[in-house]
C-alpha positions in Angstrom: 23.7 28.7 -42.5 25.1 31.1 -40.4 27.1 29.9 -37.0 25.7 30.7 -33.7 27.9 33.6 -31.6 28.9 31.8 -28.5 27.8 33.2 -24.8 30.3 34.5 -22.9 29.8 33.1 -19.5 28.4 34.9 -16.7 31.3 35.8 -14.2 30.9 33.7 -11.0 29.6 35.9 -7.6 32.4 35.6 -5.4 32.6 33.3 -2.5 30.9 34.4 0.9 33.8 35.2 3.6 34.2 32.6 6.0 31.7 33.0 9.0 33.6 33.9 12.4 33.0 31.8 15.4 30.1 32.5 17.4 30.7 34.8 20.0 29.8 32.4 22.9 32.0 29.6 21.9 35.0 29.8 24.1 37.3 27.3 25.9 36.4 25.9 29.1 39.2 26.0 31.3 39.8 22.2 33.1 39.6 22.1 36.8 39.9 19.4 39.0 36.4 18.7 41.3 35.8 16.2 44.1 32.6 14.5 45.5 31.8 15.4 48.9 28.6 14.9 51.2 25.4 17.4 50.4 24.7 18.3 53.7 23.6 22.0 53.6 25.2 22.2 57.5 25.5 25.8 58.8 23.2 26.9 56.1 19.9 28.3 56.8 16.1 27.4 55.9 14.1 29.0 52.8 10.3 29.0 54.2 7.3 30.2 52.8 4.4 30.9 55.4 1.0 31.7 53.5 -2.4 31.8 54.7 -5.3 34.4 54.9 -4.7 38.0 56.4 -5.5 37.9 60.4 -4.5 34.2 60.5 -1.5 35.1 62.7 1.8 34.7 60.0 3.5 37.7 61.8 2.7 36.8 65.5 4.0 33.0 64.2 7.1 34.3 62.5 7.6 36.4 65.7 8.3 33.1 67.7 11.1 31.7 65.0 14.6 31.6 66.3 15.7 35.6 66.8 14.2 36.8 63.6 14.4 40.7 62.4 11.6 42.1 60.1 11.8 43.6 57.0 8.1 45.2 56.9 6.8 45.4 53.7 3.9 46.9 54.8 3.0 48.1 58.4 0.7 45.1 60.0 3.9 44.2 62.0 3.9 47.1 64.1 0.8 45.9 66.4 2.3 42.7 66.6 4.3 41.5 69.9 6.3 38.5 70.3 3.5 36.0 72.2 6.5 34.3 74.0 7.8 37.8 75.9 5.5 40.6 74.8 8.1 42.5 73.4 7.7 44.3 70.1 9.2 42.0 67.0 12.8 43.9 66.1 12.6 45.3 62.4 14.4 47.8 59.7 13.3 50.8 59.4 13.7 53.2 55.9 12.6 50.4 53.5 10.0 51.9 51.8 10.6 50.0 48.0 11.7 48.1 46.2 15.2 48.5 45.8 15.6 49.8 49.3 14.4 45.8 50.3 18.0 44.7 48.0 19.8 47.1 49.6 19.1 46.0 53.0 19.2 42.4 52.0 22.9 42.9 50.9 23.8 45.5 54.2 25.3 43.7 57.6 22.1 44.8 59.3 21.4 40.8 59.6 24.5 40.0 60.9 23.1 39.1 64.6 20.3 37.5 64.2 19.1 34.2 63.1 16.2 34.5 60.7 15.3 37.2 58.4 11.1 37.6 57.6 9.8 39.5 54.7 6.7 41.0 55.8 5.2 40.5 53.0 6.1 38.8 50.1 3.1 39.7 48.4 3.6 43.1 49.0 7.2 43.3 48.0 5.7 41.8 44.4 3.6 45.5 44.5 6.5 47.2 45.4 8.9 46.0 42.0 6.2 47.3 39.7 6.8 51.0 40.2 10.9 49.9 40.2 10.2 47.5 36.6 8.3 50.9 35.1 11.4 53.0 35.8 13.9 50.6 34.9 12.8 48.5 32.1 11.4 50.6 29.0 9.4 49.1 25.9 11.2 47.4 23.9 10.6 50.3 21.6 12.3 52.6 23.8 9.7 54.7 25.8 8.4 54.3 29.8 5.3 52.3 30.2 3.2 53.3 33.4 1.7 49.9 33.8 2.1 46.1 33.6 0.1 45.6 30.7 2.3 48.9 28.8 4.7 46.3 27.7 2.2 44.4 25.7 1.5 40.6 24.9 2.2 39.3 28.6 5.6 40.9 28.4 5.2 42.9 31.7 4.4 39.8 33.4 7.8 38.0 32.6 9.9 41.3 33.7 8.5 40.8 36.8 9.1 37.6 36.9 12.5 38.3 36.2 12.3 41.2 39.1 11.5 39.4 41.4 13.9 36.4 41.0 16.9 38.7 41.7 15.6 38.6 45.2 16.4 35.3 45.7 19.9 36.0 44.5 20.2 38.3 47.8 18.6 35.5 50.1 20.3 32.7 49.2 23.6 34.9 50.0 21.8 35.3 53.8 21.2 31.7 53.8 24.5 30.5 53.2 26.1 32.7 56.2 23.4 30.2 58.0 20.4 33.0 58.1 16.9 31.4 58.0 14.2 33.0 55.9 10.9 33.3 56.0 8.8 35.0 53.4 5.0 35.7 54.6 2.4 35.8 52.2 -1.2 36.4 51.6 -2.9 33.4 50.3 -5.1 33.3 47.2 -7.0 30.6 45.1 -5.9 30.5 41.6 -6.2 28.6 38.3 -4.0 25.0 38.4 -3.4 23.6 34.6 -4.7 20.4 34.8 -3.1 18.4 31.7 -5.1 15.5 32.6 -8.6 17.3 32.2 -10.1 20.3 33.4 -8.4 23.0 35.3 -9.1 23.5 38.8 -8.6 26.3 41.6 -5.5 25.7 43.8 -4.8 27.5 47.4 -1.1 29.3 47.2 1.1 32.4 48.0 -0.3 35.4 46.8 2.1 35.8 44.1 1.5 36.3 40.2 0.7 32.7 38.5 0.1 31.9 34.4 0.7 29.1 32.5 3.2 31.0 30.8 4.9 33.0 33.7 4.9 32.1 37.7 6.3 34.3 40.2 4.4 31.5 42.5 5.8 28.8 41.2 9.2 30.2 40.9 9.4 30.7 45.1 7.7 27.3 45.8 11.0 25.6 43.6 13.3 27.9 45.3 12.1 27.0 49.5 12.8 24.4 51.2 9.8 24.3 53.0 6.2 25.8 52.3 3.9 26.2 55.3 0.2 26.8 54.9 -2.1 28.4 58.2 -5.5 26.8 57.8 -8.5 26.2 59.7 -8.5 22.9 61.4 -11.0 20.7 60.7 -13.2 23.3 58.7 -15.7 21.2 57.1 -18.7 22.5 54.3 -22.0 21.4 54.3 -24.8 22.7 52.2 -22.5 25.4 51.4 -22.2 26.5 55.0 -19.0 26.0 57.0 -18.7 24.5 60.3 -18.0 27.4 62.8 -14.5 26.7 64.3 -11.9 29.0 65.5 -8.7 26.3 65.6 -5.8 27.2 63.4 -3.4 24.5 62.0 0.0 24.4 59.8 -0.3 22.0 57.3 3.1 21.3 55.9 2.5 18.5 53.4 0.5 19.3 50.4 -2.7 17.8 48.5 -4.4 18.6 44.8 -6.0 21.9 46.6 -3.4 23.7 47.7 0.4 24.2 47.7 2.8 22.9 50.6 6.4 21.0 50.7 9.1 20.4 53.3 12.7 19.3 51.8 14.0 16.1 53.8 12.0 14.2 56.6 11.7 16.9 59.3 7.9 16.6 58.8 7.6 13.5 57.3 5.4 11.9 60.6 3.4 15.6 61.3 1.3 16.3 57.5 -0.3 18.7 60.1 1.6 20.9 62.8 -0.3 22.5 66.1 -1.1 26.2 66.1 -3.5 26.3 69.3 -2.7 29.7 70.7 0.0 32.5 69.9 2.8 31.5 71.5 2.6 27.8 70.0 5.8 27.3 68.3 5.6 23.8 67.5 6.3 24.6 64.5 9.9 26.0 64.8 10.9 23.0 67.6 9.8 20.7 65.0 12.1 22.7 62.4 15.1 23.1 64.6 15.6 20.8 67.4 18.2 22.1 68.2 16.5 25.3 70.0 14.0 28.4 68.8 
């Protein structure tokens, strides 16, 4: 019987290097921090104004405490301050995107109070053409169009676009500048996780389930104004002539509104009768439009 050769053993793989520590691991340096009273005081307001075009947005934001216009497009220009007739001040040479940022972070706001995009819904027109020539495919080439990016993608560039505006803003509104972003309004889908989804009344700004612009600037104001008819009622699909405006400042399940803190708490509904009604603002600051 003849013996069996032994097996040499196989030779063991060598051992894996050690892994290095992820890159965004780092120490956090200690500081000392203190607790102090959130007060906002000598900040300034974020609003958002939306309602249908010809409702009066511009003439309204005209009457706000010594605002200056960044016209996004040119509606401003027929408008005239209803309180003194005088033409609402403005910057001229913005004419895109970028040239919005640029003025946002100039001096040009330095003397004045409030500063009113004119409008927002525009300005969200304007980023596409800067998105195309500043974000490529992910494979590398230009794309000439939101849906060029492919699978929604487009849609959460310009979502990221867009925010970087707020980055410039909320610089203004810490030196104590008021904002006031105008926007068209428009009825879109709400995502009802309770049962079936429903139109809701908003700023004319892109909206998805999976990517808001609109619901991005609604977290980031303070307060959200909607111009409406007043007391517009349907029946048999026909609406009751009326020619009454109102600000409704408090929202319900059909359209978007909000004020931070309890300046409107007793007034759901603010006064817009004529032009030169600036309840609105004298409710906002007391202290003087």
């Amino acid at each position: 019987m003849m013996t069996p050769t032994p097996r040499t053993p196989a030779p063991r793989a060598p051992a894996p290097p050690p892994m290095p520590a992820p890159s965004a691991v780092v120490t956090v340096p200690k500081r000392s921090f203190i607790a102090v009273p959130w007060t906002g005081n000598n900040e300034g307001e974020k609003i958002i104004l939306y309602g249908p075009s010809g409702m009066g947005k511009t003439t309204l934001a005209a009457t706000a405490p010594d605002p200056v216009f960044i016209g996004c497009d040119d509606g401003g220009r027929k408008v005239r301050n209803p309180k003194t007739g005088k033409p609402v001040m403005h910057v001229p040479g913005v004419e895109s995107f970028l040239d919005v940022r640029a003025a946002l972070q100039s001096d040009v706001f330095d003397n004045c109070k409030t500063v009113v995009i004119d409008t927002g819904t525009e300005l969200q027109h304007w980023a596409l053409p800067y998105m195309f020539q500043t974000i490529p495919h992910e494979k590398g080439q230009r794309v000439t169009s939101i849906e060029g990016y492919g699978f929604g993608k487009g849609y959460r560039h310009l979502f990221d676009v867009m925010h970087l505006i707020q980055s410039d803003l909320d610089r203004l509104v810490r030196m104590g500048k008021n904002i006031i972003i105008l926007c068209q309004s428009a009825a879109m889908n709400e995502t009802n996780t309770g049962g079936e989804n429903y139109l809701k009344d908003g700023p004319d700004l892109h909206h998805s389930d999976k990517c808001s612009v609109r619901n991005n600037f609604i977290a980031w104001a303070d307060h959200v104004f909607r111009i409406n008819w007043e007391n517009a009622s349907v029946d048999n699909k026909k609406i009751t002539p009326v020619s009454g405006r109102m600000i409704q400042t408090y929202p319900d399940a059909t359209f978007h509104a909000k004020s931070r803190g309890t300046t409107f708490a007793d007034a759901p509904v603010v006064a817009f009768e004529r032009p030169d009604d600036d309840s609105l603002w004298r409710y906002l600051f007391p202290e003087g439009v």
